[in-house]
Each structure stands twice: as structure tokens, then as C-alpha cells.
C-alpha positions in Angstrom: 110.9 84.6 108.8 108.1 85.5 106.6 107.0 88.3 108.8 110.2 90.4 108.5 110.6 89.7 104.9 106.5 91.3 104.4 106.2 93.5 107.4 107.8 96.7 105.4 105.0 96.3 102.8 102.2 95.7 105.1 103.2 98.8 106.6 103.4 100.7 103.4 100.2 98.9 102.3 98.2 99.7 105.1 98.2 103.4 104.6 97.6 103.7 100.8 94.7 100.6 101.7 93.1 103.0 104.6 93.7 106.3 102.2 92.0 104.6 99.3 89.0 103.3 101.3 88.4 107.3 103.1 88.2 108.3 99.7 85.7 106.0 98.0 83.8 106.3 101.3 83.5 110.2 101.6 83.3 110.1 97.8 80.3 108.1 97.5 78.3 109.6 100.4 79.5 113.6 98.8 77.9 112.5 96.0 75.0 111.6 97.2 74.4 114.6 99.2 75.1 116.6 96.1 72.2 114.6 94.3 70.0 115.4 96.9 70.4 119.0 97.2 70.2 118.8 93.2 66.9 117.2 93.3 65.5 119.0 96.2 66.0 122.4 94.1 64.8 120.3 90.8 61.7 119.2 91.9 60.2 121.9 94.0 56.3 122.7 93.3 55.8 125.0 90.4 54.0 127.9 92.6 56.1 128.5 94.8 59.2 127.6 93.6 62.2 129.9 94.4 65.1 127.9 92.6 65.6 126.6 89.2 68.1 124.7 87.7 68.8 127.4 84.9 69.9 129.4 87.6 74.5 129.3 88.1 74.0 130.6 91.9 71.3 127.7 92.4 73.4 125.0 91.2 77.1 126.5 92.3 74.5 126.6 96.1 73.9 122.7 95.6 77.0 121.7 94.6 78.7 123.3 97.8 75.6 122.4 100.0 76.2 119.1 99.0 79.7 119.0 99.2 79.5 120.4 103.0 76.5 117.9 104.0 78.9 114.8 102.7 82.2 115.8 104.5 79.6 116.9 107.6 77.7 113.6 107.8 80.0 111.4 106.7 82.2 112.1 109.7 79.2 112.4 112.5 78.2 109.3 110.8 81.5 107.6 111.0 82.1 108.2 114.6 78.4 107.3 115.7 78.9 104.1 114.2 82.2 103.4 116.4 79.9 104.7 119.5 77.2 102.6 118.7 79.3 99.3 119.8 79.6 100.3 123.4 75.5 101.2 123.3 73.7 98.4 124.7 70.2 98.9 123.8 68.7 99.2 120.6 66.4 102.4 121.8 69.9 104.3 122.7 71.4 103.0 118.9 68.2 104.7 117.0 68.7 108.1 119.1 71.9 108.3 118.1 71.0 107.5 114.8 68.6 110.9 114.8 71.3 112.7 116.5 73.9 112.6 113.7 70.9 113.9 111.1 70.0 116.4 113.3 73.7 117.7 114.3 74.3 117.3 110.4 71.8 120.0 109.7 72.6 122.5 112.2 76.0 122.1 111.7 75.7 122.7 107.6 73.6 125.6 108.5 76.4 127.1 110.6 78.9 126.5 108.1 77.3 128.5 104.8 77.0 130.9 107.3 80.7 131.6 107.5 81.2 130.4 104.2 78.9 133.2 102.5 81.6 134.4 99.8 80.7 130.7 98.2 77.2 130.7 98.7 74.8 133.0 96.6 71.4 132.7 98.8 68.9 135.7 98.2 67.2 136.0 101.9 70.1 134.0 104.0 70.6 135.3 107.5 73.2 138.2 107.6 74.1 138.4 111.5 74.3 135.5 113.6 71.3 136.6 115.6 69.5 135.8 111.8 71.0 132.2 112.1 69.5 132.1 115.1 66.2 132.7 113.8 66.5 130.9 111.1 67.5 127.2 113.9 63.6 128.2 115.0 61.9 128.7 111.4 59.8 126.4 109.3 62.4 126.6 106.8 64.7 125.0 109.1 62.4 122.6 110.1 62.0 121.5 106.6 65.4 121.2 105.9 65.9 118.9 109.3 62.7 116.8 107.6 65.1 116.3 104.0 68.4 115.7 106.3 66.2 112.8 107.9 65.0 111.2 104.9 68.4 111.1 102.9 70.7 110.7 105.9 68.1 107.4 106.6 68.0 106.2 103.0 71.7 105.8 103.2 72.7 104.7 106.4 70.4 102.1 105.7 71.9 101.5 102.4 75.4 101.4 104.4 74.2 99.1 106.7 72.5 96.3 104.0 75.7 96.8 102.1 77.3 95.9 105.1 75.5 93.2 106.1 75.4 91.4 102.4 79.2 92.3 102.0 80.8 95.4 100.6 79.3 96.1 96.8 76.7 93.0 97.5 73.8 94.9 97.5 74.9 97.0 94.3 75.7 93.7 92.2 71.8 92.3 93.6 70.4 95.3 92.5 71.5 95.7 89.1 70.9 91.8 88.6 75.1 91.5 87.7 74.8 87.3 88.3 71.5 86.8 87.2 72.5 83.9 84.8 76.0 82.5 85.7 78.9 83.8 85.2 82.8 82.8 85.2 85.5 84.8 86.6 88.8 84.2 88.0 89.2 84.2 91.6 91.0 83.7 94.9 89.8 82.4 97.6 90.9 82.0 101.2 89.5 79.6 103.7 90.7 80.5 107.3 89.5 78.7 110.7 90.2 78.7 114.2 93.1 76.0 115.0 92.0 73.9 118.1 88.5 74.9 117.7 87.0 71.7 119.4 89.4 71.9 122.4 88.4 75.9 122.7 84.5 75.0 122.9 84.7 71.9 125.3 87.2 74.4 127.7 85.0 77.2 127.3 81.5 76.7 126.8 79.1 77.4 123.9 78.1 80.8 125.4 81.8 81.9 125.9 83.3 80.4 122.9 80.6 82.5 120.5 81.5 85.8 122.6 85.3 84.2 121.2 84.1 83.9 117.8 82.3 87.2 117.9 85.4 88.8 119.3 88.0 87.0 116.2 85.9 88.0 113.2 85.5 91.8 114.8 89.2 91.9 114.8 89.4 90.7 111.2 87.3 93.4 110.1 90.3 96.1 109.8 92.7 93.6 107.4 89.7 92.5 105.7 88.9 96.4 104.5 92.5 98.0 104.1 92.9 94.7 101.5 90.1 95.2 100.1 88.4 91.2 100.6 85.0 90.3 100.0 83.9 88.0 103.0 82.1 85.3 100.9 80.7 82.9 104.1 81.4 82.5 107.8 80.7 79.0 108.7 80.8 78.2 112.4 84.8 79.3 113.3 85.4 80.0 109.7 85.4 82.1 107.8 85.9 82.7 103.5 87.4 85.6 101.9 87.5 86.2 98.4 89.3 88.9 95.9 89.0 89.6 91.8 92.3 87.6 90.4 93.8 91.0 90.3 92.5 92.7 92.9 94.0 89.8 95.6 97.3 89.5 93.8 97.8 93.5 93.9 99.8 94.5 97.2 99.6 90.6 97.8 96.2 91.4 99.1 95.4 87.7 99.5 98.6 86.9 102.1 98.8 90.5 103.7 94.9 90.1 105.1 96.6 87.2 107.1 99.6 88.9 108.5 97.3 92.2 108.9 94.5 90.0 111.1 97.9 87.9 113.3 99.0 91.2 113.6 95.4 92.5 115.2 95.5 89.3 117.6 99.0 89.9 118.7 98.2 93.6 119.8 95.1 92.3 121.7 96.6 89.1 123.3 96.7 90.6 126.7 92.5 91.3 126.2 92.2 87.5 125.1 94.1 86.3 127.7 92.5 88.2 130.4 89.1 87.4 128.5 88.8 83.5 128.0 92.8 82.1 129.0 94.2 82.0 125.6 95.6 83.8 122.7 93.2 82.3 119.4 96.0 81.3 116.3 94.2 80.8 112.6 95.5 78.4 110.0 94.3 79.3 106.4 94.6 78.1 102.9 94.8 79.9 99.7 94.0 79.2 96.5 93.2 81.0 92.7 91.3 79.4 89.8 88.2 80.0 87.5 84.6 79.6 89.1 81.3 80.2 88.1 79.2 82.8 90.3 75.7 82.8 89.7 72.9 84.1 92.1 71.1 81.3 93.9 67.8 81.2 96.1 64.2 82.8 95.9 62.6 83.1 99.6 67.0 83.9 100.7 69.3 85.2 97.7 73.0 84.9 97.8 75.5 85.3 95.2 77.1 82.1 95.3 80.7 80.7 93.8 81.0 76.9 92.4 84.1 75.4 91.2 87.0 73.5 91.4 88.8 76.5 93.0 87.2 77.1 96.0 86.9 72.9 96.5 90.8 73.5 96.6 91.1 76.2 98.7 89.0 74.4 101.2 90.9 71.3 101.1 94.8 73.5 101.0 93.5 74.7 104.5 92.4 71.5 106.1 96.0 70.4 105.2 97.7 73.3 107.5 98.1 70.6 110.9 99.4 68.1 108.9 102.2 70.2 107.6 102.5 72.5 110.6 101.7 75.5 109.2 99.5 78.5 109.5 99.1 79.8 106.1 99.5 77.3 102.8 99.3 78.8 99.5 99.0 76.8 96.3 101.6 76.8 93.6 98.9 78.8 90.9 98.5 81.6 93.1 102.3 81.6 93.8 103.0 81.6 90.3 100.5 84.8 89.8 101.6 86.6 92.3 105.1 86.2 90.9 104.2 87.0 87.1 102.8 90.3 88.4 106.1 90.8 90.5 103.8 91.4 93.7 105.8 88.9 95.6 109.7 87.8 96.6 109.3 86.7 100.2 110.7 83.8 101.6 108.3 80.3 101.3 109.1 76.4 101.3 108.4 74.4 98.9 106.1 70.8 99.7 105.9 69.6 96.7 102.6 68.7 94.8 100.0 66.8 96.9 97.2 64.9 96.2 94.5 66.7 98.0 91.2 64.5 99.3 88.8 63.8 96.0 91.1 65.3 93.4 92.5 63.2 90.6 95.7 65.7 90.3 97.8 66.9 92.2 98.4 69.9 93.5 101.8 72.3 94.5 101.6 73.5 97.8 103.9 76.1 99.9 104.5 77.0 103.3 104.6 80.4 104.0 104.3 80.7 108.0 
């Protein structure tokens, strides 16, 4: 019942969620580029130097130049990266890798070529035989060189950010939890229902290539609702939002139906793959915890509270109840207060969760 009541928004949701995360992406890596060009024309040695920042034409050239090499690599980039799962060695990953920094730089080359009403360049190649030329120069070569540094600093940037978790590596890197500090949070703990039958049926190799296959699929919902994947643990796996970034859009129950959703379209693959169709159970929760960075030798930014205890405990409630998704009655009542939600639930009552002194209201949404 839930599903119809939500569906219309998820569909709503799902384009401004995909719009909003092009636009920070391209926006980020255009500025970048822009930086670059900007610094390359900054810091050029005095003697031979044939740009200068006092120059309009120099810095209107960088601006574009950089505008150009974003949109250019940003897109090469964006579609190596969905080639790059069907490569299966690591020698084939890096050569595609140096492809999309050298097809970037030929390709922006090619570009202010037919776009020479914008730019101003004193000795840029009139005729195309010129551009020609110019592929073959040590000028050319030169720029190739930058294209490689930059385009290598921040795929590798991309990639740590990815690895850590989306803004991570920024929050390590400007020391943001250093010493503890509280916020208010939502958290959702979501697992594999029937995990132990899965494994014993399947194997350990087989039942990984499962697991492998689960959290790739969840990788769409988790980015168009903008979570931050706090752990996986074994079949598990723990999102996390802002208080109101997850109550916006109901962020923190559409990542749910957006990942069921991703399952259900692939059902035939997992059924032809390992005999079954995998079904999640999750528990959500909100509430103040501290977040802190902990470790030396292995940092991670880590979350303590009574919150997340909860949200744990919420999810391992979900058989008991027959449910897939449980939500506590705080998080209802936010989601409420900020009008983000009027969908059908049922009410359980409050429950007294394991090693909790109160109790807490709990509702069934699917």
C-alpha cells in the first residue's frame, strides 16, 4: 500500500535528486579546470612568459579554457568510469585512464578552434591544417603534460572521496571532527533478510559475488537521496543523512523504495544468477550523536550515541513484526512537522527495545 501512496514522489524525486547531483558534479570539476588554466597562466617563468593576469583576453581565454576542459572531461571521464566495470584487468583500467586525459586535450584543442569569436589567442592556428600542426608541436605536448597532471590529481581525488564516502575526504582534510562534535542525525541500518540460509545454500564465494552485486545496486538510491554510507558490515549496510537533509523529499524512506525498486527491475539477473530474488529489512531512526574522528595508523569519522544504538536495534525487530522497513515514532514525527510526509503507516505501539530503559514508538511502513 505504501508503494502507491510514495511512488508519484519517488518519481518526481528522482529527477530533481539526479539533476541536482549533475550539477554539483560538473560544477566542481568546471571549477577546477578553471583554477588550473588560471594558475598555469599565473605562474609561468618570468622570461618567457607570454600571459599575465593583468591581461582581459588572458583571463576571459582561462575562464572559457576552463569552462570547455570541465564539461569535456567531466563527460569522457564519466563514461570511462562506467566502462571501467566491464574491464577486467587493472593494466586495461590505467590505459583508459590516460585515454580520457589525452582525448580531453585534443578534444579542447578542437573546440577553441571553432569557437575562436570567444577566444583571444595571439598565434592560434587559423586553418585547420594549423591545428594540425599544432596536435604535432611542443606546445601541444606541453599542454597533454598539464591535462595529465590535473586530470590525475582529481580523478584520484574522485576516487578517495569515493572510497571514504562522498565529502569524507573534504571533512578529513579540513580537520571538521577533530575534537567531537554533536549533531542531529538519521540513521538507517539495512541487512539482507535470510542471510544465513543465502550463505549455507550458496557458498562463501557465491554469496560475496551476492553481496557485491546488492550494495552495487544500492549505489543509484543511495546518490539521487543524497546518504552518506556510514559502514558496511558483512550483509549490512548503514546509511546516514543531516536531520534535514534525510527528512527533505523523505530522503531517509525513499532510498529504500528507490533500492526495492533497483532489485525488482533486476530480479530476472538474480534469479538466473544465484536462484533467488535478495529482500532487505531496515530500521530507521533520528536522534543527537556525537561524531568525532577516531584512529591514528586507520582514521574514520565515527558516530556514538544513543541514536544509532536504536536504529540498530528498530531493524533487528523487522522479523518479529513482519516487516521490511520500521521507522521510529521521532523520525515520524519530523518528517511530519516538516510536512515531508502523509503516506499510509501502522501504528505498533512503543516497544521496549533490547538494553533500553524506555520505550520506544515504532511504525510499520512496508
Amino acid at each position: 500500500m505504501i508503494w502507491s501512496h510514495l511512488s508519484i514522489a519517488i518519481m518526481e524525486n528522482r529527477f530533481i535528486g539526479y539533476t541536482y547531483n549533475t550539477l554539483t558534479y560538473f560544477g566542481s570539476i568546471i571549477l577546477t579546470w578553471i583554477l588550473a588554466f588560471f594558475f598555469l597562466m599565473a605562474f609561468q617563468v618570468e622570461e618567457t612568459k607570454l600571459l599575465s593576469t593583468s591581461r582581459v583576453a588572458d583571463l576571459n581565454n582561462s575562464f572559457w579554457s576552463g569552462i570547455l576542459a570541465g564539461f569535456i572531461w567531466g563527460i569522457i571521464f564519466k563514461v570511462s568510469r562506467s566502462l571501467r566495470r566491464y574491464i577486467p584487468t587493472y593494466s586495461l583500467s590505467i590505459i583508459t585512464s590516460v585515454s580520457v586525459n589525452i582525448l580531453s586535450a585534443y578534444l579542447l584543442l578542437y573546440v577553441i578552434y571553432h569557437l575562436s569569436d570567444i577566444f583571444i589567442f595571439d598565434d592560434f592556428p587559423k586553418s585547420f591544417q594549423q591545428l594540425m600542426d599544432l596536435y604535432n608541436s611542443q606546445m601541444f605536448y606541453s599542454i597533454l603534460a598539464y591535462f595529465f597532471i590535473v586530470g590525475t590529481l582529481i580523478e584520484i581525488f574522485i576516487e578517495i572521496d569515493n572510497k571514504l564516502g562522498r565529502g569524507v575526504l573534504i571533512k578529513f582534510l579540513l580537520g571538521r571532527y577533530y575534537k567531537p562534535k554533536e549533531e542531529e542525525r538519521i540513521f538507517l541500518f539495512m541487512d539482507l533478510k535470510s542471510s544465513t540460509s543465502y550463505a549455507e545454500r550458496l557458498g562463501h564465494f557465491k554469496y560475496s559475488r551476492l553481496i557485491q552485486d546488492c550494495f552495487k545496486d544500492i549505489s543509484p538510491a543511495i546518490a539521487k537521496n543524497e546518504a552518506q554510507i556510514y559502514q558496511y558490515v558483512g550483509d549490512e549496510v548503514v546509511l546516514t543523512w543531516k536531520l534535514e537533509d534525510g527528512v527533505k523529499n523523505k530522503r531517509c524512506l525513499q532510498v529504500f523504495f528507490d533500492f526495492m525498486d533497483e532489485l525488482n527491475k533486476k530480479k530476472a539477473y538474480y534469479q538466473k544468477e544465484y536462484g533467488l530474488i535478495p529482500v532487505f529489512k531496515a530500521g530507521v531512526h533520528s536522534g543527537k550523536v556525537m561524531v568525532a574522528e577516531v584512529g591514528e595508523l586507520k582514521s574514520e569519522i565515527a558516530y556514538h550515541g544513543d541514536a544509532i544504538n536504536t536504529a540498530s536495534r528498530i531493524q533487528g525487530l523487522c522479523n518479529s513484526y513482519q516487516s521490511k522497513l520500521l521507522v521510529s515514532g521521532n523520525l515520524i514525527q519530523e518528517l511530519k512537522s516538516n510536512q515531508f510526509f502523509d503516506g499510509w503507516y501502522e501504528p505498533l505501539g512503543s516497544v521496549l527495545l533490547n538494553g533500553k530503559q524506555l520505550t520506544t514508538t515504532l511504525y510499520k511502513i512496508c
